[in-house]
N, C-alpha and C positions, 0 to 999 in steps of 0.2 A: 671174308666179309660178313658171312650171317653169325659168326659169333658176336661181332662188332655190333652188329644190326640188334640182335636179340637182346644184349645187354645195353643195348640204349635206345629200349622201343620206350623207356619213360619218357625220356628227353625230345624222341621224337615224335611223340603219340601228344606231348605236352605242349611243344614247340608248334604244331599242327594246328590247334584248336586257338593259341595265340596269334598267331597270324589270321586264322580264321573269324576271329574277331577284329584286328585293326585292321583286314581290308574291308568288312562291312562300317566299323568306324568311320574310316577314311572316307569312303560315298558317302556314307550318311549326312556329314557335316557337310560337304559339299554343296550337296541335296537342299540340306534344310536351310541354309544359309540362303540358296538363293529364293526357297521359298518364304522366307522369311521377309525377305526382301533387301538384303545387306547388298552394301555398293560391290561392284564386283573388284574394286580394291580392297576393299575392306576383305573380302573373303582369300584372296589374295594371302592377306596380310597372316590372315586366321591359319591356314594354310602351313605359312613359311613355320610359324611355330614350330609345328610339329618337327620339322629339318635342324632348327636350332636348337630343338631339345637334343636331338638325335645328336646331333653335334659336340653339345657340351657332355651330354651322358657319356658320351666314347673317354672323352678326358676325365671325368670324375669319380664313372665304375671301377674303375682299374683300382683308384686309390681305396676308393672303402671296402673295396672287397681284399685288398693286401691288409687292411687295417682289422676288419670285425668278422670275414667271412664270405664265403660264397653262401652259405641256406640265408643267413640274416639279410643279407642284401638284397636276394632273390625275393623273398618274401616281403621286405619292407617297401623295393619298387614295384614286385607286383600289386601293394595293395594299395597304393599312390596311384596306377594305372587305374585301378577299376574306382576309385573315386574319382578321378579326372572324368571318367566316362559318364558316371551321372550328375556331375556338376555340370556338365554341357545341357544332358535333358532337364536340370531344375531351372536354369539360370540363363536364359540366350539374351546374349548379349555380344559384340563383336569383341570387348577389350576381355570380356571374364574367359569367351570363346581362345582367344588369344594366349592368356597365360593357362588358360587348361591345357591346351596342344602342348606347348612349352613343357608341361609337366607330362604329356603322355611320353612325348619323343624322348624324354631323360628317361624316364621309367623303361620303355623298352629298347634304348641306348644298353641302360642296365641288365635286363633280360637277355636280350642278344649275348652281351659278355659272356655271361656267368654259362647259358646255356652253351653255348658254340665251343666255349674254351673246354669246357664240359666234356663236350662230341669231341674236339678235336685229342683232349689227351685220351679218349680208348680207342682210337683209332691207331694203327700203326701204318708206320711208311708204306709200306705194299699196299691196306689195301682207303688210304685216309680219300683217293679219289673216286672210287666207288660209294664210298659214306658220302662226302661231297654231291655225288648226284642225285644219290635218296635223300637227302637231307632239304636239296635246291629241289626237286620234285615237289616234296612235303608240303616246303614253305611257301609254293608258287600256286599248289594247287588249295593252300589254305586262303591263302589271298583272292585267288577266282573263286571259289565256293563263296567266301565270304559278303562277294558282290550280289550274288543271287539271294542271299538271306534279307534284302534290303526291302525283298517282294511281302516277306512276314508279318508284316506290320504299316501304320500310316505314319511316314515320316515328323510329323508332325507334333505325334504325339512321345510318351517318354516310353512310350514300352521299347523300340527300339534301343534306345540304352542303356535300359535294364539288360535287355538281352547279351548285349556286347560286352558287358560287367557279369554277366552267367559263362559265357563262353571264354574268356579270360578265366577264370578263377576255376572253372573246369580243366583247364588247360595246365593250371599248377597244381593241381593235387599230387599227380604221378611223379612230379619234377623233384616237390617236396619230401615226399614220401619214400624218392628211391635211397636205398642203404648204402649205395657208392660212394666210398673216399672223395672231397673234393681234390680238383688236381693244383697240383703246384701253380703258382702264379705268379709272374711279373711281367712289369711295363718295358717295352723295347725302346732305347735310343729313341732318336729324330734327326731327321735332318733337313735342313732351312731349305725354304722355297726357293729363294734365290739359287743355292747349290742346286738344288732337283730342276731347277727351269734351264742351269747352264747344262746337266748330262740329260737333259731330252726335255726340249722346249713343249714338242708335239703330244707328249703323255700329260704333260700339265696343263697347255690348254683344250685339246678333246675332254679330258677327264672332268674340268670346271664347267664346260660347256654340254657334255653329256649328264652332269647332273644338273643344271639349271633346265632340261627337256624334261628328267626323269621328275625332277620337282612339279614340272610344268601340268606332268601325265597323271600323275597322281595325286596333285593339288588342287587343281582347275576341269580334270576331266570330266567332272562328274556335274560340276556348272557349266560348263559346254556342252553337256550331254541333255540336260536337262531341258535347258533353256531351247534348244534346235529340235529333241525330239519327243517331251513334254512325259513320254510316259515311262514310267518308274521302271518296269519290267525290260523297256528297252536302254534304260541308263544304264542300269545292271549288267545288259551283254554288252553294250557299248566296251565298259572299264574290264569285262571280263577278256574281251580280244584283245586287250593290248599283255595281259599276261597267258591268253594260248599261244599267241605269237612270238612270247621268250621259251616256252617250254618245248614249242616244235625248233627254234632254231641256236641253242645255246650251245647243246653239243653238237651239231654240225658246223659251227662258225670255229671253235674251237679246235676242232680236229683240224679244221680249213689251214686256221690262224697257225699251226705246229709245222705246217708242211711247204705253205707258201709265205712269202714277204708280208707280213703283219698291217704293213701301210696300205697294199692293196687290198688287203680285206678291208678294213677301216676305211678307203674309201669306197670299196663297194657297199658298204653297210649304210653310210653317206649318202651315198645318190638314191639307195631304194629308200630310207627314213625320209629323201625331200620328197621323191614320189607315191610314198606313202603319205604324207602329211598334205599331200596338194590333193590326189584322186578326191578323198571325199571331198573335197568341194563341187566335185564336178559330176555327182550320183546323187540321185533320189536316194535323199535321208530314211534312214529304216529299210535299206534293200540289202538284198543278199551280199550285194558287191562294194557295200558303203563297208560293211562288217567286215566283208575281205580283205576291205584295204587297211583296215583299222588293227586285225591280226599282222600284215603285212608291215604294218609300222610297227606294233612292238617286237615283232620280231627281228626288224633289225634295231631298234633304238636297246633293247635291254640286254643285249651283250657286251654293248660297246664298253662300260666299264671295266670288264673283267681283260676285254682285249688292250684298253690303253693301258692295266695295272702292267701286263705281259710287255705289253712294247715297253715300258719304262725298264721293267726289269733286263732287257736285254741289253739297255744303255747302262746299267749301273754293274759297278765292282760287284761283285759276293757277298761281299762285308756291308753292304750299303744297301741290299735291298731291304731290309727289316726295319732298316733307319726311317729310309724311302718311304717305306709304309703309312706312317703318320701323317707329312706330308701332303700325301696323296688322301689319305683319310679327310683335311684339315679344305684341301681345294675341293674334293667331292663336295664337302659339305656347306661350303660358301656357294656352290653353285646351286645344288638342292636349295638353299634357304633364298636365293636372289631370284630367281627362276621363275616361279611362281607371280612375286613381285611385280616383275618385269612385263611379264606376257597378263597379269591381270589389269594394270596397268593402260596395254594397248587395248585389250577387250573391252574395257568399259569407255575409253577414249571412240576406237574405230569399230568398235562391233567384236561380236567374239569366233567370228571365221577367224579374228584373230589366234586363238588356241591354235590352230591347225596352222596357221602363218607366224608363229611363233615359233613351234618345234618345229618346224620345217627350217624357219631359219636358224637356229643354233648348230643343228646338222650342216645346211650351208656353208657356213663358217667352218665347221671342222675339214670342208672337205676341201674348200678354197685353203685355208694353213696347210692341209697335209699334200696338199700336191707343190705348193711351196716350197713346205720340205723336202718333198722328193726331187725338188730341182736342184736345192743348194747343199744337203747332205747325200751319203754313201749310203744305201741301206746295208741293213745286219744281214746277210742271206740263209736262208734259212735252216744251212745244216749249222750255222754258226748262233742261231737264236737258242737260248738257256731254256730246260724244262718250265712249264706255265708257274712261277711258282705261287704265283697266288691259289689255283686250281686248289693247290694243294693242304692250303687252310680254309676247313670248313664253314660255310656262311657268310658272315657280311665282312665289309672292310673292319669293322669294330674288331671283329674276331680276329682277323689276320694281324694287325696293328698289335694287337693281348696277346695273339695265342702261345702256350707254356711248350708250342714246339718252334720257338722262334729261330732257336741255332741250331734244331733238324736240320731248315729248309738250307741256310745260311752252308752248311755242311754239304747238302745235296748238293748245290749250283757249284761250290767249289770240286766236287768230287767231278759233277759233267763236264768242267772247264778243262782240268786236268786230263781227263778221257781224252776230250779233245785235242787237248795237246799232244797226249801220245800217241795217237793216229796219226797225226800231222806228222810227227818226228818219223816216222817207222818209214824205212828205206822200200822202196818198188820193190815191188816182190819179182824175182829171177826167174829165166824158164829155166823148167828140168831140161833133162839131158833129152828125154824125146824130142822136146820143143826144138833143143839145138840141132837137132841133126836135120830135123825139116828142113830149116832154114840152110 
Protein backbone atom coordinates (compact mmCIF):
# COMPACT_ATOMS: atom_id res chain seq x y z
CA UNK A 1 0.00 0.00 0.00
CA UNK A 2 2.68 2.78 0.74
CA UNK A 3 4.15 2.44 -2.64
CA UNK A 4 0.62 3.00 -3.89
CA UNK A 5 0.28 5.91 -1.43
CA UNK A 6 3.76 7.55 -2.32
CA UNK A 7 3.21 7.51 -5.96
CA UNK A 8 -0.16 9.17 -5.68
CA UNK A 9 0.58 11.65 -2.84
CA UNK A 10 -0.02 14.36 -6.00
CA UNK A 11 -3.45 13.08 -6.57
CA UNK A 12 -4.01 13.10 -3.09
CA UNK A 13 -2.30 15.94 -1.59
CA UNK A 14 -4.32 17.79 -4.80
CA UNK A 15 -7.65 16.06 -4.17
CA UNK A 16 -7.20 17.19 -0.44
CA UNK A 17 -7.14 21.01 -0.84
CA UNK A 18 -10.03 20.59 -3.52
CA UNK A 19 -12.54 19.24 -1.36
CA UNK A 20 -11.02 21.67 1.06
CA UNK A 21 -12.33 24.31 -0.82
CA UNK A 22 -16.01 23.15 -2.03
CA UNK A 23 -16.76 22.33 1.69
CA UNK A 24 -16.01 26.00 2.59
CA UNK A 25 -17.90 26.77 -0.76
CA UNK A 26 -20.76 24.82 -0.02
CA UNK A 27 -21.33 26.80 3.76
CA UNK A 28 -20.47 29.81 2.39
CA UNK A 29 -23.37 30.13 -0.20
CA UNK A 30 -25.63 28.79 2.27
CA UNK A 31 -24.51 31.38 4.56
CA UNK A 32 -24.59 34.33 2.51
CA UNK A 33 -27.77 33.42 0.76
CA UNK A 34 -29.52 33.58 3.75
CA UNK A 35 -27.83 36.73 4.83
CA UNK A 36 -28.63 38.10 1.80
CA UNK A 37 -31.95 37.61 2.45
CA UNK A 38 -32.90 34.97 -0.56
CA UNK A 39 -36.34 33.06 0.00
CA UNK A 40 -35.38 29.92 1.52
CA UNK A 41 -36.74 28.32 -1.69
CA UNK A 42 -34.95 30.09 -3.56
CA UNK A 43 -31.70 28.92 -1.85
CA UNK A 44 -33.17 25.73 -2.12
CA UNK A 45 -33.17 25.91 -5.53
CA UNK A 46 -29.35 27.58 -5.63
CA UNK A 47 -28.38 24.52 -3.86
CA UNK A 48 -29.88 21.74 -6.00
CA UNK A 49 -27.46 23.21 -8.74
CA UNK A 50 -24.71 22.23 -7.51
CA UNK A 51 -26.43 18.04 -7.63
CA UNK A 52 -27.40 18.68 -11.28
CA UNK A 53 -24.07 19.75 -12.25
CA UNK A 54 -22.84 16.86 -10.30
CA UNK A 55 -25.17 14.80 -12.24
CA UNK A 56 -24.74 15.84 -15.77
CA UNK A 57 -20.75 16.16 -15.31
CA UNK A 58 -20.74 12.21 -14.37
CA UNK A 59 -22.46 11.67 -18.04
CA UNK A 60 -20.37 14.18 -20.01
CA UNK A 61 -16.57 13.55 -18.28
CA UNK A 62 -16.38 10.36 -19.32
CA UNK A 63 -16.85 11.52 -22.98
CA UNK A 64 -14.42 14.34 -23.32
CA UNK A 65 -11.95 12.90 -21.48
CA UNK A 66 -12.18 9.60 -24.12
CA UNK A 67 -12.22 12.44 -26.82
CA UNK A 68 -9.23 15.15 -25.93
CA UNK A 69 -7.56 13.76 -22.58
CA UNK A 70 -7.36 13.46 -19.01
CA UNK A 71 -4.67 16.76 -18.29
CA UNK A 72 -6.85 18.91 -20.92
CA UNK A 73 -9.97 18.10 -19.25
CA UNK A 74 -8.60 18.21 -15.75
CA UNK A 75 -7.47 21.64 -16.29
CA UNK A 76 -10.14 23.10 -18.65
CA UNK A 77 -12.90 22.11 -15.48
CA UNK A 78 -10.60 23.14 -13.10
CA UNK A 79 -10.48 26.49 -14.31
CA UNK A 80 -14.37 26.68 -15.06
CA UNK A 81 -14.62 25.79 -11.14
CA UNK A 82 -12.48 28.59 -9.92
CA UNK A 83 -14.51 31.13 -12.08
CA UNK A 84 -17.68 29.81 -11.00
CA UNK A 85 -16.35 30.55 -7.46
CA UNK A 86 -15.86 34.25 -8.08
CA UNK A 87 -18.80 35.00 -10.26
CA UNK A 88 -20.78 33.96 -7.01
CA UNK A 89 -18.59 36.88 -4.99
CA UNK A 90 -18.99 39.54 -7.93
CA UNK A 91 -22.62 38.87 -8.96
CA UNK A 92 -25.42 37.58 -6.08
CA UNK A 93 -28.04 37.04 -7.37
CA UNK A 94 -30.46 33.80 -7.01
CA UNK A 95 -30.76 32.83 -10.87
CA UNK A 96 -26.74 33.90 -11.73
CA UNK A 97 -26.28 31.99 -8.07
CA UNK A 98 -28.07 29.11 -9.85
CA UNK A 99 -26.37 28.44 -13.06
CA UNK A 100 -22.94 29.17 -11.31
CA UNK A 101 -23.60 25.96 -8.81
CA UNK A 102 -24.64 24.17 -12.15
CA UNK A 103 -21.23 24.82 -13.46
CA UNK A 104 -19.26 24.16 -10.28
CA UNK A 105 -21.09 20.49 -9.82
CA UNK A 106 -20.02 19.77 -13.64
CA UNK A 107 -16.62 20.91 -13.11
CA UNK A 108 -16.05 18.89 -10.16
CA UNK A 109 -18.37 16.02 -11.68
CA UNK A 110 -15.30 16.33 -13.98
CA UNK A 111 -12.37 16.47 -11.29
CA UNK A 112 -13.67 13.53 -9.50
CA UNK A 113 -13.38 11.42 -12.88
CA UNK A 114 -10.20 12.16 -13.95
CA UNK A 115 -8.71 12.18 -10.39
CA UNK A 116 -10.43 8.85 -8.87
CA UNK A 117 -9.98 6.93 -12.26
CA UNK A 118 -6.41 8.21 -11.71
CA UNK A 119 -6.19 6.63 -8.02
CA UNK A 120 -8.04 3.81 -8.84
CA UNK A 121 -5.70 2.56 -12.00
CA UNK A 122 -2.28 2.54 -9.55
CA UNK A 123 -3.78 0.93 -7.14
CA UNK A 124 -3.86 -2.99 -7.36
CA UNK A 125 -6.50 -5.52 -6.26
CA UNK A 126 -4.76 -6.46 -2.93
CA UNK A 127 -4.21 -3.33 -1.76
CA UNK A 128 -7.20 -0.62 -4.00
CA UNK A 129 -9.18 -0.88 -0.31
CA UNK A 130 -6.66 0.45 1.93
CA UNK A 131 -6.20 3.51 -0.84
CA UNK A 132 -9.92 3.59 -0.61
CA UNK A 133 -9.71 4.46 3.12
CA UNK A 134 -6.91 7.14 2.74
CA UNK A 135 -8.40 8.43 0.05
CA UNK A 136 -12.20 8.64 2.01
CA UNK A 137 -10.06 10.05 5.03
CA UNK A 138 -8.50 12.83 2.80
CA UNK A 139 -11.66 13.75 1.22
CA UNK A 140 -13.73 13.90 4.54
CA UNK A 141 -11.35 15.60 6.44
CA UNK A 142 -10.95 18.22 3.41
CA UNK A 143 -14.62 18.81 3.55
CA UNK A 144 -14.68 19.40 7.76
CA UNK A 145 -11.51 21.60 7.50
CA UNK A 146 -12.99 23.42 5.00
CA UNK A 147 -16.12 24.40 7.31
CA UNK A 148 -13.82 26.04 9.76
CA UNK A 149 -12.13 28.25 7.07
CA UNK A 150 -15.53 30.12 6.85
CA UNK A 151 -14.29 31.85 10.42
CA UNK A 152 -11.37 33.71 8.07
CA UNK A 153 -13.22 36.15 6.77
CA UNK A 154 -16.87 38.32 6.70
CA UNK A 155 -19.12 36.29 4.73
CA UNK A 156 -20.33 39.09 3.25
CA UNK A 157 -17.70 40.32 1.57
CA UNK A 158 -15.78 38.61 -1.76
CA UNK A 159 -12.51 37.71 -0.04
CA UNK A 160 -14.04 34.54 0.86
CA UNK A 161 -14.18 33.53 -2.63
CA UNK A 162 -11.24 34.53 -3.56
CA UNK A 163 -9.97 32.26 -1.15
CA UNK A 164 -11.90 29.21 -2.25
CA UNK A 165 -10.62 30.10 -5.92
CA UNK A 166 -6.71 30.16 -4.14
CA UNK A 167 -7.32 26.72 -2.53
CA UNK A 168 -8.70 25.13 -5.60
CA UNK A 169 -6.16 26.04 -7.88
CA UNK A 170 -3.55 25.25 -5.18
CA UNK A 171 -5.01 21.97 -5.23
CA UNK A 172 -4.13 21.35 -9.04
CA UNK A 173 -0.74 22.33 -9.38
CA UNK A 174 0.51 18.81 -7.96
CA UNK A 175 -2.26 16.94 -10.17
CA UNK A 176 -1.09 18.80 -13.23
CA UNK A 177 2.29 18.63 -12.80
CA UNK A 178 2.65 14.77 -11.81
CA UNK A 179 4.67 12.83 -14.85
CA UNK A 180 2.31 9.76 -14.51
CA UNK A 181 0.80 8.03 -17.74
CA UNK A 182 -2.87 8.93 -17.84
CA UNK A 183 -4.63 5.41 -17.46
CA UNK A 184 -6.82 3.87 -19.86
CA UNK A 185 -10.32 4.90 -20.05
CA UNK A 186 -13.78 3.87 -20.78
CA UNK A 187 -17.59 4.17 -20.05
CA UNK A 188 -19.36 0.86 -18.55
CA UNK A 189 -22.85 -0.46 -19.96
CA UNK A 190 -26.15 0.76 -18.11
CA UNK A 191 -28.77 -0.86 -17.08
CA UNK A 192 -32.64 0.71 -16.90
CA UNK A 193 -34.25 1.49 -13.77
CA UNK A 194 -37.01 -0.28 -14.34
CA UNK A 195 -34.61 -3.64 -14.68
CA UNK A 196 -32.55 -2.45 -11.27
CA UNK A 197 -36.05 -1.72 -9.43
CA UNK A 198 -37.37 -5.37 -10.51
CA UNK A 199 -33.63 -7.17 -8.99
CA UNK A 200 -33.82 -5.10 -5.76
CA UNK A 201 -36.59 -2.67 -5.21
CA UNK A 202 -34.98 -1.75 -1.60
CA UNK A 203 -31.35 -0.38 -3.18
CA UNK A 204 -33.21 1.90 -5.53
CA UNK A 205 -35.51 3.46 -3.15
CA UNK A 206 -33.05 4.00 0.08
CA UNK A 207 -30.44 4.91 -2.42
CA UNK A 208 -32.96 8.07 -3.95
CA UNK A 209 -34.05 8.78 -0.66
CA UNK A 210 -30.66 8.74 1.00
CA UNK A 211 -29.51 11.14 -1.47
CA UNK A 212 -32.46 13.61 -1.19
CA UNK A 213 -31.08 13.79 3.06
CA UNK A 214 -27.61 13.92 1.87
CA UNK A 215 -28.68 16.87 -0.48
CA UNK A 216 -30.69 18.01 2.18
CA UNK A 217 -27.36 18.02 4.64
CA UNK A 218 -25.35 19.81 2.57
CA UNK A 219 -27.60 22.05 0.88
CA UNK A 220 -29.65 23.62 3.55
CA UNK A 221 -27.35 22.91 6.64
CA UNK A 222 -25.73 25.64 6.67
CA UNK A 223 -29.39 27.86 6.42
CA UNK A 224 -30.53 25.87 9.32
CA UNK A 225 -27.47 26.51 11.09
CA UNK A 226 -27.57 29.91 10.71
CA UNK A 227 -30.70 31.02 11.06
CA UNK A 228 -31.15 28.90 14.77
CA UNK A 229 -27.74 29.54 15.87
CA UNK A 230 -26.82 33.05 14.42
CA UNK A 231 -23.07 32.79 14.89
CA UNK A 232 -20.58 31.92 12.12
CA UNK A 233 -18.11 29.95 14.28
CA UNK A 234 -21.02 27.78 15.48
CA UNK A 235 -22.41 27.15 11.71
CA UNK A 236 -19.03 25.93 11.06
CA UNK A 237 -19.09 23.03 13.76
CA UNK A 238 -22.50 22.66 13.23
CA UNK A 239 -21.79 21.28 9.27
CA UNK A 240 -18.45 19.90 10.65
CA UNK A 241 -20.37 17.05 12.97
CA UNK A 242 -22.24 15.74 10.31
CA UNK A 243 -18.77 14.80 8.50
CA UNK A 244 -16.87 13.61 12.08
CA UNK A 245 -19.85 11.39 12.40
CA UNK A 246 -19.10 9.60 8.86
CA UNK A 247 -15.52 9.27 9.49
CA UNK A 248 -16.01 7.76 13.03
CA UNK A 249 -18.57 5.30 11.60
CA UNK A 250 -18.04 4.30 8.03
CA UNK A 251 -15.67 1.63 8.66
CA UNK A 252 -17.37 0.05 11.39
CA UNK A 253 -20.81 0.03 9.68
CA UNK A 254 -18.98 -1.74 6.86
CA UNK A 255 -17.28 -4.37 8.46
CA UNK A 256 -20.82 -4.71 10.36
CA UNK A 257 -22.59 -4.65 6.94
CA UNK A 258 -19.99 -8.00 5.57
CA UNK A 259 -20.82 -10.12 8.62
CA UNK A 260 -24.45 -9.48 9.31
CA UNK A 261 -27.76 -9.32 7.04
CA UNK A 262 -27.20 -5.85 5.27
CA UNK A 263 -31.20 -4.96 5.76
CA UNK A 264 -30.54 -5.06 9.47
CA UNK A 265 -27.83 -2.65 9.55
CA UNK A 266 -29.89 -0.38 7.15
CA UNK A 267 -32.49 -0.44 9.35
CA UNK A 268 -30.48 0.24 12.35
CA UNK A 269 -28.74 2.98 10.68
CA UNK A 270 -32.63 4.17 10.18
CA UNK A 271 -33.91 4.51 13.49
CA UNK A 272 -30.59 6.19 14.96
CA UNK A 273 -30.57 8.97 11.56
CA UNK A 274 -34.59 9.55 12.88
CA UNK A 275 -33.31 9.85 16.47
CA UNK A 276 -30.63 11.79 15.49
CA UNK A 277 -32.74 14.14 13.39
CA UNK A 278 -35.37 14.66 16.22
CA UNK A 279 -32.78 14.95 19.57
CA UNK A 280 -31.85 18.33 18.50
CA UNK A 281 -35.05 19.75 18.63
CA UNK A 282 -35.36 18.80 21.92
CA UNK A 283 -31.65 20.46 23.46
CA UNK A 284 -30.48 23.92 24.12
CA UNK A 285 -29.22 24.97 20.61
CA UNK A 286 -25.18 25.34 20.92
CA UNK A 287 -24.83 22.71 23.65
CA UNK A 288 -22.57 19.96 23.93
CA UNK A 289 -25.35 17.44 23.43
CA UNK A 290 -27.08 19.39 20.48
CA UNK A 291 -23.34 18.73 18.61
CA UNK A 292 -23.64 15.17 19.71
CA UNK A 293 -26.47 14.41 18.20
CA UNK A 294 -25.65 16.14 15.16
CA UNK A 295 -22.25 13.88 14.95
CA UNK A 296 -24.66 11.09 15.77
CA UNK A 297 -26.87 11.73 12.61
CA UNK A 298 -24.07 11.86 10.22
CA UNK A 299 -22.79 9.18 11.25
CA UNK A 300 -25.48 7.18 10.53
CA UNK A 301 -26.98 9.12 7.56
CA UNK A 302 -23.28 9.08 5.36
CA UNK A 303 -22.85 5.32 5.09
CA UNK A 304 -26.04 4.60 3.97
CA UNK A 305 -24.97 5.03 0.34
CA UNK A 306 -22.25 2.88 0.09
CA UNK A 307 -24.30 0.15 2.09
CA UNK A 308 -27.50 0.33 -0.30
CA UNK A 309 -24.74 0.22 -3.52
CA UNK A 310 -23.64 -3.29 -1.48
CA UNK A 311 -27.22 -4.50 -0.95
CA UNK A 312 -27.91 -3.96 -4.64
CA UNK A 313 -24.97 -5.63 -5.54
CA UNK A 314 -25.77 -8.77 -3.75
CA UNK A 315 -29.33 -8.94 -5.80
CA UNK A 316 -27.64 -8.59 -9.12
CA UNK A 317 -25.72 -11.19 -11.59
CA UNK A 318 -21.68 -10.63 -11.84
CA UNK A 319 -22.26 -9.28 -15.19
CA UNK A 320 -24.70 -6.69 -14.10
CA UNK A 321 -23.11 -5.09 -11.42
CA UNK A 322 -21.10 -2.49 -13.44
CA UNK A 323 -24.18 -1.93 -15.68
CA UNK A 324 -25.95 -1.34 -12.22
CA UNK A 325 -23.61 1.14 -11.43
CA UNK A 326 -24.99 3.86 -13.53
CA UNK A 327 -28.32 3.33 -12.59
CA UNK A 328 -27.61 3.77 -9.24
CA UNK A 329 -25.44 6.71 -10.14
CA UNK A 330 -28.48 8.35 -12.11
CA UNK A 331 -31.22 7.74 -8.86
CA UNK A 332 -28.45 9.01 -6.34
CA UNK A 333 -28.48 11.87 -8.28
CA UNK A 334 -32.25 12.86 -8.81
CA UNK A 335 -32.45 12.37 -5.11
CA UNK A 336 -29.45 14.81 -4.19
CA UNK A 337 -30.85 17.44 -6.75
CA UNK A 338 -34.84 16.97 -5.44
CA UNK A 339 -34.00 16.96 -1.67
CA UNK A 340 -32.99 20.05 -1.06
CA UNK A 341 -36.07 21.31 -3.00
CA UNK A 342 -38.24 19.62 -1.11
CA UNK A 343 -37.30 20.21 2.52
CA UNK A 344 -36.58 23.96 1.43
CA UNK A 345 -39.75 24.06 0.32
CA UNK A 346 -41.44 22.90 3.92
CA UNK A 347 -38.79 25.30 5.67
CA UNK A 348 -39.90 28.43 4.33
CA UNK A 349 -43.69 27.06 4.26
CA UNK A 350 -43.56 25.58 8.31
CA UNK A 351 -40.39 26.96 9.73
CA UNK A 352 -37.04 25.30 9.25
CA UNK A 353 -37.07 22.83 12.48
CA UNK A 354 -38.24 21.62 9.32
CA UNK A 355 -34.32 20.73 8.05
CA UNK A 356 -34.35 18.32 10.92
CA UNK A 357 -38.14 16.97 10.21
CA UNK A 358 -37.10 16.46 6.81
CA UNK A 359 -34.12 14.32 7.02
CA UNK A 360 -35.54 12.61 9.69
CA UNK A 361 -38.35 11.87 7.55
CA UNK A 362 -36.60 10.41 4.42
CA UNK A 363 -34.86 8.01 6.89
CA UNK A 364 -38.48 7.15 8.04
CA UNK A 365 -39.45 6.13 4.82
CA UNK A 366 -36.29 4.02 4.23
CA UNK A 367 -37.06 2.26 7.29
CA UNK A 368 -40.92 1.68 7.06
CA UNK A 369 -39.84 0.12 2.92
CA UNK A 370 -37.13 -1.91 4.32
CA UNK A 371 -38.99 -3.73 7.06
CA UNK A 372 -41.60 -4.23 4.34
CA UNK A 373 -39.20 -5.94 2.48
CA UNK A 374 -38.16 -7.82 5.03
CA UNK A 375 -41.62 -9.21 5.40
CA UNK A 376 -42.38 -10.06 1.79
CA UNK A 377 -38.81 -11.12 0.52
CA UNK A 378 -35.93 -13.89 1.69
CA UNK A 379 -32.86 -12.18 2.73
CA UNK A 380 -29.21 -12.87 1.14
CA UNK A 381 -27.58 -14.43 4.35
CA UNK A 382 -24.57 -13.34 4.93
CA UNK A 383 -22.09 -16.02 4.01
CA UNK A 384 -23.94 -15.83 0.82
CA UNK A 385 -23.67 -11.81 0.31
CA UNK A 386 -20.80 -10.94 -2.57
CA UNK A 387 -17.54 -9.05 -1.52
CA UNK A 388 -18.47 -4.94 -0.94
CA UNK A 389 -17.71 -4.36 -4.56
CA UNK A 390 -18.29 -0.87 -4.62
CA UNK A 391 -15.59 -0.66 -1.51
CA UNK A 392 -13.54 -1.55 -3.99
CA UNK A 393 -13.58 1.45 -6.43
CA UNK A 394 -11.97 4.43 -5.17
CA UNK A 395 -14.24 7.60 -4.40
CA UNK A 396 -17.43 8.61 -5.54
CA UNK A 397 -20.18 6.84 -7.43
CA UNK A 398 -18.68 8.95 -10.69
CA UNK A 399 -15.66 6.88 -10.16
CA UNK A 400 -17.02 3.53 -9.76
CA UNK A 401 -19.58 4.11 -12.80
CA UNK A 402 -15.72 5.23 -15.04
CA UNK A 403 -13.56 3.28 -13.31
CA UNK A 404 -10.67 1.62 -16.14
CA UNK A 405 -10.84 -1.42 -13.52
CA UNK A 406 -14.53 -2.04 -14.29
CA UNK A 407 -14.06 -6.01 -15.29
CA UNK A 408 -11.49 -6.43 -12.22
CA UNK A 409 -14.44 -6.09 -10.07
CA UNK A 410 -16.85 -7.99 -12.50
CA UNK A 411 -14.10 -10.86 -12.47
CA UNK A 412 -13.63 -10.73 -8.69
CA UNK A 413 -17.57 -11.32 -7.65
CA UNK A 414 -17.51 -14.10 -10.42
CA UNK A 415 -14.34 -15.70 -8.88
CA UNK A 416 -16.24 -15.44 -5.09
CA UNK A 417 -19.44 -16.94 -6.62
CA UNK A 418 -17.64 -19.86 -7.90
CA UNK A 419 -15.65 -20.21 -4.51
CA UNK A 420 -18.93 -20.48 -3.20
CA UNK A 421 -20.02 -22.91 -5.22
CA UNK A 422 -17.26 -25.15 -4.64
CA UNK A 423 -17.53 -25.22 -0.82
CA UNK A 424 -21.24 -25.99 -1.28
CA UNK A 425 -20.33 -28.94 -3.62
CA UNK A 426 -17.52 -30.59 -1.48
CA UNK A 427 -18.82 -33.70 0.40
CA UNK A 428 -18.74 -33.74 4.54
CA UNK A 429 -15.63 -34.54 5.50
CA UNK A 430 -15.21 -38.48 7.03
CA UNK A 431 -13.88 -39.30 10.35
CA UNK A 432 -10.46 -40.95 10.54
CA UNK A 433 -10.02 -44.22 11.70
CA UNK A 434 -9.49 -43.07 15.43
CA UNK A 435 -12.82 -41.31 15.23
CA UNK A 436 -14.14 -44.81 14.07
CA UNK A 437 -13.16 -46.92 16.66
CA UNK A 438 -14.43 -44.46 19.37
CA UNK A 439 -17.68 -44.74 18.25
Amino acid sequence: MWNELRASWALLFGVGFIMLGNGLQGTLLGLRATLEGFPTFATGIVMSGYFVGIFLGSVLAPRLVQRVGHIRVFAALASLASISVLVHGIHVSAVSWTMMRLVTGLSYAGLFVVAESWLNDRASNETRGQVLSVYMVITTLGLGGGQFLLNLGNPLQVELFVLVSIIVSIGLIPILLTARPAPAFGASSSMSLRDLYRASPLAVFSNCLTGMAHGTIFGLGSVYAVQSLERVELVSLFMACFLLGSLVTQWPVGWLADRINRRIILAGLCVTAVIGSLTPLFLDKGSVLYFASIVLLGGAAMPMYSLSVAYANDRLEPEQIVAASGSLLMVGGIGLSTGPLVVSFLMGQFGISYFFFGVGGFFGLILCFTIYRMCISEAVLPEEQGPNISAGVIGTPVAEYNSPQADEYVEARIRYDLDRLDRDREPPAQPDEKEKSQH
